[in-house]
C-alpha positions as CSV (number, residue, x, y, z in Angstrom):
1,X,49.9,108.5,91.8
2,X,50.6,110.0,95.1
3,X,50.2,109.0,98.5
4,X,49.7,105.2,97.9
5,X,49.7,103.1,100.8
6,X,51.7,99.7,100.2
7,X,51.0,98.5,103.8
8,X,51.1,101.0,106.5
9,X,55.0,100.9,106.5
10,X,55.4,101.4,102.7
11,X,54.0,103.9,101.0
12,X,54.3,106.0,97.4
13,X,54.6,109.6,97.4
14,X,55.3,110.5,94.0
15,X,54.9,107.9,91.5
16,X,55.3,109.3,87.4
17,X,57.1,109.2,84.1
18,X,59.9,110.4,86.0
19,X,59.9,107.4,88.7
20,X,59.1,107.0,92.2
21,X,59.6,108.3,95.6
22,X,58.6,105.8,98.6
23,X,59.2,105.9,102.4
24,X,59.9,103.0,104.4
25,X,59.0,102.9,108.1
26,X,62.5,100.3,108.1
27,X,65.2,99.7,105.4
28,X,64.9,95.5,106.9
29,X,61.6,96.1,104.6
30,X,63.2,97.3,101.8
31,X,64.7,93.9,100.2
32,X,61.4,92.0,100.5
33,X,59.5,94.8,99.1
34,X,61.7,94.4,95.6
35,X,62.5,91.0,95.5
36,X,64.9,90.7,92.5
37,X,63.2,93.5,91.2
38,X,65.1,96.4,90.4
39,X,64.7,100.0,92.4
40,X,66.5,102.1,89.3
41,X,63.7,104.5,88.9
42,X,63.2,104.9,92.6
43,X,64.2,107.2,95.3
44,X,63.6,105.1,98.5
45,X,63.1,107.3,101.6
46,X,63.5,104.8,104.8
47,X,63.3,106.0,108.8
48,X,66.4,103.9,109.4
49,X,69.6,104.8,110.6
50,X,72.1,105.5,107.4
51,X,74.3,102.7,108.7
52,X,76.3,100.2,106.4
53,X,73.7,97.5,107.7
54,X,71.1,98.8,106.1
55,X,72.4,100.5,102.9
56,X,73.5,97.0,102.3
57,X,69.9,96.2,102.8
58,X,68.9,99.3,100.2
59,X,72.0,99.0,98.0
60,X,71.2,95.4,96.6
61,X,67.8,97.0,94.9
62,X,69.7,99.4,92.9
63,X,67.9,102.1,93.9
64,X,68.6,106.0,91.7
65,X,69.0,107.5,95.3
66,X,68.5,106.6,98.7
67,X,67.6,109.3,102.1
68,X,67.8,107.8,105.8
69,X,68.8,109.1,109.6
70,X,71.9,110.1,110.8
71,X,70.8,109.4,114.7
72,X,72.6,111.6,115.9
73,X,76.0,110.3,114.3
74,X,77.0,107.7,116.7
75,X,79.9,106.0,117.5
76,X,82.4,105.8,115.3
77,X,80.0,108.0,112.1
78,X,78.4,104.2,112.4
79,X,74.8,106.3,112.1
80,X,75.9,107.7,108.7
81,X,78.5,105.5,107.4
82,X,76.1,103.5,104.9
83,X,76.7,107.2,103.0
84,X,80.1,106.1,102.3
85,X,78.7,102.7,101.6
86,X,76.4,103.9,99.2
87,X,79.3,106.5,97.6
88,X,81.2,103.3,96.6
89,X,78.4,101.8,94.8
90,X,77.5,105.1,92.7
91,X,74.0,105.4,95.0
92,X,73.5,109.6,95.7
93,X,72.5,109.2,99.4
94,X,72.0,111.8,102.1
95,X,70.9,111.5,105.8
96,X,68.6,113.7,108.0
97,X,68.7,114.7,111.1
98,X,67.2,112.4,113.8
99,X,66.0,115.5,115.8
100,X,63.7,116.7,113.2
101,X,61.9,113.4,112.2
102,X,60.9,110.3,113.4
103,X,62.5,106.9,113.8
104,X,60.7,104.3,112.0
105,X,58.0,106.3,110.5
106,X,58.6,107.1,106.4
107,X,55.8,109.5,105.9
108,X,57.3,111.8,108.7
109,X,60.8,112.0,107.9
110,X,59.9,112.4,104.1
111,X,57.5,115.2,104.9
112,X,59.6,116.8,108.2
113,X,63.0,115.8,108.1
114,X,66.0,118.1,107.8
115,X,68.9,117.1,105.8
116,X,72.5,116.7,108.0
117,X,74.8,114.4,106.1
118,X,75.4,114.0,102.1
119,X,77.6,111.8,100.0
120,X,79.7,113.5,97.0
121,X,77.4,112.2,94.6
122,X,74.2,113.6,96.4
123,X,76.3,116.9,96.8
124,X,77.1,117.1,93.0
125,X,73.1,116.6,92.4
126,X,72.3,120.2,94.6
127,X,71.8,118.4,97.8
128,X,72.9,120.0,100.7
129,X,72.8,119.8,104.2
130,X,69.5,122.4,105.8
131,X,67.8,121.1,103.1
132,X,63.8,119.5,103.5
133,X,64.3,115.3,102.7
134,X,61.3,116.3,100.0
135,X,63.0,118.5,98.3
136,X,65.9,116.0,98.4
137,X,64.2,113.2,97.3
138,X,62.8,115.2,94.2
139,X,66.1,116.7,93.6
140,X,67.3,112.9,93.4
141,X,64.3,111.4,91.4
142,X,64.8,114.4,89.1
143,X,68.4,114.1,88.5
144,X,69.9,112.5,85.0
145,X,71.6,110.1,86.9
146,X,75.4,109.9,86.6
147,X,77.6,107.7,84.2
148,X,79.7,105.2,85.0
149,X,82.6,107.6,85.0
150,X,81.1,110.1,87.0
151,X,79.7,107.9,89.7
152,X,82.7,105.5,90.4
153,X,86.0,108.0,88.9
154,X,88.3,110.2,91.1
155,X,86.7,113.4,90.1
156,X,89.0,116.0,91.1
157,X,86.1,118.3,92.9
158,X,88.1,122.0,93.5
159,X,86.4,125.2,94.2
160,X,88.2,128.9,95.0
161,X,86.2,130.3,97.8
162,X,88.3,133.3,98.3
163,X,90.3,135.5,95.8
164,X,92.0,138.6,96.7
165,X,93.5,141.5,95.5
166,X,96.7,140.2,94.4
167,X,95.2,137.6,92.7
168,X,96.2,134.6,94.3
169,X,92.9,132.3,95.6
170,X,92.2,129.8,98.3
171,X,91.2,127.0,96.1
172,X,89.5,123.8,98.1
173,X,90.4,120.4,96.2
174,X,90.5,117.1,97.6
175,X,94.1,116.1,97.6
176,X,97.3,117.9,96.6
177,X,97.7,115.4,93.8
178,X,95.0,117.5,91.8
179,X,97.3,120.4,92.0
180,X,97.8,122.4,88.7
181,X,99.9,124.2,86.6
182,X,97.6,127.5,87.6
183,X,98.2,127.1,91.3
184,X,102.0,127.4,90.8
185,X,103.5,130.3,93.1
186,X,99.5,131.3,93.2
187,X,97.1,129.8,95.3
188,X,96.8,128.4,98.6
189,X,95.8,124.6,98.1
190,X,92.9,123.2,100.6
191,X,93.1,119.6,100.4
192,X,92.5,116.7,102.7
193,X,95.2,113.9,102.7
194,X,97.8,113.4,105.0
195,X,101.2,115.6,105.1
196,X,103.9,112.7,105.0
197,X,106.3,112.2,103.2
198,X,104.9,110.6,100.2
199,X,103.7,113.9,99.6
200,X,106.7,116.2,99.4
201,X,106.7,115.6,96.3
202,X,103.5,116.8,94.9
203,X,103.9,119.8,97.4
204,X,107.4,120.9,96.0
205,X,106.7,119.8,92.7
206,X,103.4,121.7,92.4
207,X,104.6,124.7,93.9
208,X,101.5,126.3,95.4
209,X,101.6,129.6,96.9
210,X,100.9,127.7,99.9
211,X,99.0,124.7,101.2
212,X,96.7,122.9,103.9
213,X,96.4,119.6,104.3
214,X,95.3,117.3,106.9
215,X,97.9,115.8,109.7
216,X,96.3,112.0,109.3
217,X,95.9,111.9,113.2
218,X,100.0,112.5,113.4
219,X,100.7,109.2,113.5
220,X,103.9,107.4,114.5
221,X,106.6,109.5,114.5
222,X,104.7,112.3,113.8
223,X,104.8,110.5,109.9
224,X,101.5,112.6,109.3
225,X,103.0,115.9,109.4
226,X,106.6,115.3,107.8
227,X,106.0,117.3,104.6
228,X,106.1,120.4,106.7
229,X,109.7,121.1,106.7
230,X,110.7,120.3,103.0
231,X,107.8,122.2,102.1
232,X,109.2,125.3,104.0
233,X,112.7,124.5,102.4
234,X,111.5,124.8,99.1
235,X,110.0,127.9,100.5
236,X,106.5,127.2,100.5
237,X,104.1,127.8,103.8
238,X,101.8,125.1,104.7
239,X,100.0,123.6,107.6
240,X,98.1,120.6,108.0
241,X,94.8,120.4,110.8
242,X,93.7,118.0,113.0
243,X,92.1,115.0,111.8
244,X,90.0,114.5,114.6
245,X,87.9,118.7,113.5
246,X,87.7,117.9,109.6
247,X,87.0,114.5,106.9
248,X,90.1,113.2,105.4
249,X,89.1,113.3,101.5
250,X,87.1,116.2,101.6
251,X,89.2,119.3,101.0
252,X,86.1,122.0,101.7
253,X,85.6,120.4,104.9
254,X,89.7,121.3,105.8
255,X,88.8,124.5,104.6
256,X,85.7,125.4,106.7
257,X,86.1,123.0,109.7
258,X,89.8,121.8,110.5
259,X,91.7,123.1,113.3
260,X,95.4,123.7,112.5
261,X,97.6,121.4,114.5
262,X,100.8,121.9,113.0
263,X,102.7,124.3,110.4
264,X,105.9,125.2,109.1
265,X,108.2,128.0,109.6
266,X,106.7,129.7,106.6
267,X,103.5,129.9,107.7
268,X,104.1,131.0,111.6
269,X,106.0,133.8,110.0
270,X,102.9,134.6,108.2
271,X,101.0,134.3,111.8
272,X,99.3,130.9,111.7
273,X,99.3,129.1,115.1
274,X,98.1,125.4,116.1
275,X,94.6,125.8,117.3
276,X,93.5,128.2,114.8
277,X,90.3,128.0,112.4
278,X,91.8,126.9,108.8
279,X,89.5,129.3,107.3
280,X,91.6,132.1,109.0
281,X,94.5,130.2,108.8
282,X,94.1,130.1,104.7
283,X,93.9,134.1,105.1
284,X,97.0,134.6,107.0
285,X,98.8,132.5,103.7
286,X,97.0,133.7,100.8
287,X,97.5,137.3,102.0
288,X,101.2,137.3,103.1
């Protein structure tokens, strides 16, 4: 079945042995459309913002993935925070951007909306932001699913997006905690918690060739960047960027969008400066 109308609001797009894909003109519709039915073999597509309001409104169906707005971010990420929301409930979830479909109108932003925003789990099922919501929403109904381990265990995502001649590679991981033996006088570590103290020893213990991490908005006494001069006494170059130009938790995002704000000895000597692009400033280590 495709194209059913449930109500001008509510209608099916895709309806098969694999599931269901529906838009919503409002998530507020979403929990009276179900009831206390469950939403496990349904993608639901709804022209609301991607708030936590209304992925609590979504969430409580269970559904196998779940596509709104960003509008236009907002205050505080509110306009996407229901990603996060979702994230913590195992839900795939992505948003689209408000400038390329309509508020309150399902059908549109199913057929014309661009994706923005993605959670992990939408991220590990090929979604990606540039991406159509319809081919989204397929790529979602599609998907296995995820066990339990999958959807709700500190997976320790890590990628090398750069490798040079030496051999040594800037490997993107979420937190220096997921260091390993491999990255020992090796690679450069892109990861995304704060440089305090707590974390000298995973820094010095690990041993990386050298290391970005994120400076946790500073904090008092500078406690967010405190790791930088141990690190450079065990004789290891790191830097961390500014909180405010990358996500905390999300080492490829340090990687292609933080803005250094601080770095050790080590790595000025190896040419990093504060307002440089991490991307460069990962370079300048892995290089030197």
């Amino acid at each position: 079945m495709a194209g059913a109308k449930l109500g001008d609001a509510i209608r099916i797009v895709r309806d098969d042995s694999t599931g269901r894909i529906l838009t919503f003109d409002s998530a507020t519709f979403v929990p009276d459309h179900y009831g206390s039915e469950s939403a496990a073999n349904d993608v639901i597509v709804a022209a609301s913002y991607a708030g936590v309001l209304c992925a609590r409104m979504i969430a409580r169906s269970g559904p196998r993935g779940a596509i709104g707005l960003d509008c236009a971010i907002g205050k505080d990420g509110a306009g996407i925070a229901g990603l996060w929301f979702y994230e913590a409930l195992g839900i795939p979830a992505a948003a689209a951007d408000v400038m390329t479909a309509e508020m309150g109108n399902g059908r549109d932003l199913y057929e014309e909306g661009i994706v923005s925003r993605v959670n992990e789990l939408a991220e590990g099922l090929g979604l990606r932001p540039g991406m159509r919501v319809a081919e989204a929403a397929v790529l979602l109904l599609e998907s296995e699913g995820m066990k339990a381990a999958d959807r709700f265990g500190d997976r320790e995502r890590r990628e090398a997006v750069y490798t040079n001649g030496a051999g040594r590679s800037i490997v993107c991981t979420d937190s220096i905690a997921f260091a390993r033996a491999e990255d020992r006088g090796r690679n450069v570590l892109c990861t995304a918690g704060h440089t305090g103290r707590s974390v000298v020893g995973y820094i010095v213990g690990s041993a990386p060739w050298g290391f970005i991490c994120s400076d946790g908005g500073t904090g008092k006494n500078d406690s967010g960047i405190t790791a930088l001069d141990p690190a450079a006494q065990a004789g290891i170059a790191g830097a961390a960027v500014d909180a405010l130009t990358a996500r905390m938790g999300d080492g490829h995002s340090t990687y292609f969008d933080g803005i250094v704000s601080a770095a050790n000895r080590l790595a000025i000597a190896k040419g990093v400066t504060v307002g440089m692009r991490a991307t460069d400033a990962a370079r300048l280590l892995v290089d030197n």
